[in-house]
Legacy VTK file of the C-alpha trace (Angstrom):
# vtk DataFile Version 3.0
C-alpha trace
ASCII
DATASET POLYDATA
POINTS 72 float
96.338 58.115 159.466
94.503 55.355 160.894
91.662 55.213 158.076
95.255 54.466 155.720
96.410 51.921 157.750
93.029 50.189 157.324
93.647 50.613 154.013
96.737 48.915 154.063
95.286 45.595 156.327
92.202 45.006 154.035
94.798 44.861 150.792
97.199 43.381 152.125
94.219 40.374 153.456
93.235 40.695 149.826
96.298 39.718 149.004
96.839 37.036 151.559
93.603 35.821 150.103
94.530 35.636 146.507
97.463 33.693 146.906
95.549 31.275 148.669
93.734 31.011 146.248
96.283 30.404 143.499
97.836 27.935 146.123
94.520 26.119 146.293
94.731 25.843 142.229
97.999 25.008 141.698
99.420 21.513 140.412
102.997 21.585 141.158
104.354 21.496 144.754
106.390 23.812 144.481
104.591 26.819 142.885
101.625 25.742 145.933
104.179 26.315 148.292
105.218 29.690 146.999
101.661 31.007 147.132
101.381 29.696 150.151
104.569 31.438 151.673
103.453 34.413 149.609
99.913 34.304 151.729
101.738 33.844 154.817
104.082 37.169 154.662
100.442 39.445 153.471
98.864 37.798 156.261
102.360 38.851 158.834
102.469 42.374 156.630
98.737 42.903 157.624
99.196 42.026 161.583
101.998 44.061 161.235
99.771 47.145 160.304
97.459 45.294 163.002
99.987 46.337 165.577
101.086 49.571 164.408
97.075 51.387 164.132
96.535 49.644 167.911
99.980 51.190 169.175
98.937 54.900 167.389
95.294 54.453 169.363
97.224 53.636 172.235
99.408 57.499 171.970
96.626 59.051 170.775
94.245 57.939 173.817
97.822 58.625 176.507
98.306 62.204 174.947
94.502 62.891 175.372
95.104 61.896 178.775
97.312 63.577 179.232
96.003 66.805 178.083
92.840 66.134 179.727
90.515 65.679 176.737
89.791 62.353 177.528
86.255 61.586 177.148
84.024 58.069 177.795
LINES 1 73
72 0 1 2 3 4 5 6 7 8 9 10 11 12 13 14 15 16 17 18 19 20 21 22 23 24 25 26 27 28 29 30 31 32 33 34 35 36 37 38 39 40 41 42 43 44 45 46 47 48 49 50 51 52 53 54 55 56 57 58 59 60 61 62 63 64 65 66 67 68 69 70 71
């Protein structure tokens, strides 16, 4: 699960990436700013995946705890 929620961060910085990019290249205001807000929500979709593979370490390391299979 975690390897597809790296999956998920890298596109979704790909993304992010791209449409800063096409910001970058744009003429008209208004199309910059949509790329721009559309760079903004991959970048907030990625931390979002950010949060959710350090919250599944975070069970995964408490129920080897609590099993006692924790190992340094």
């Amino acid at each position: 699960m975690l390897q597809k929620i790296s999956n998920h961060i890298a596109e979704c910085l790909e993304r992010a990436a791209n449409a800063e990019q096409r910001a970058a290249a744009a003429d008209d205001p208004a199309v910059k700013a949509d790329f721009e807000r559309n760079a903004l929500t991959w970048r907030q979709l990625a931390a979002s995946y950010q949060f959710a593979e350090t919250l599944e370490r975070f069970i995964l390391d408490r129920e080897r705890v609590k099993h006692g299979l924790w190992r340094r």
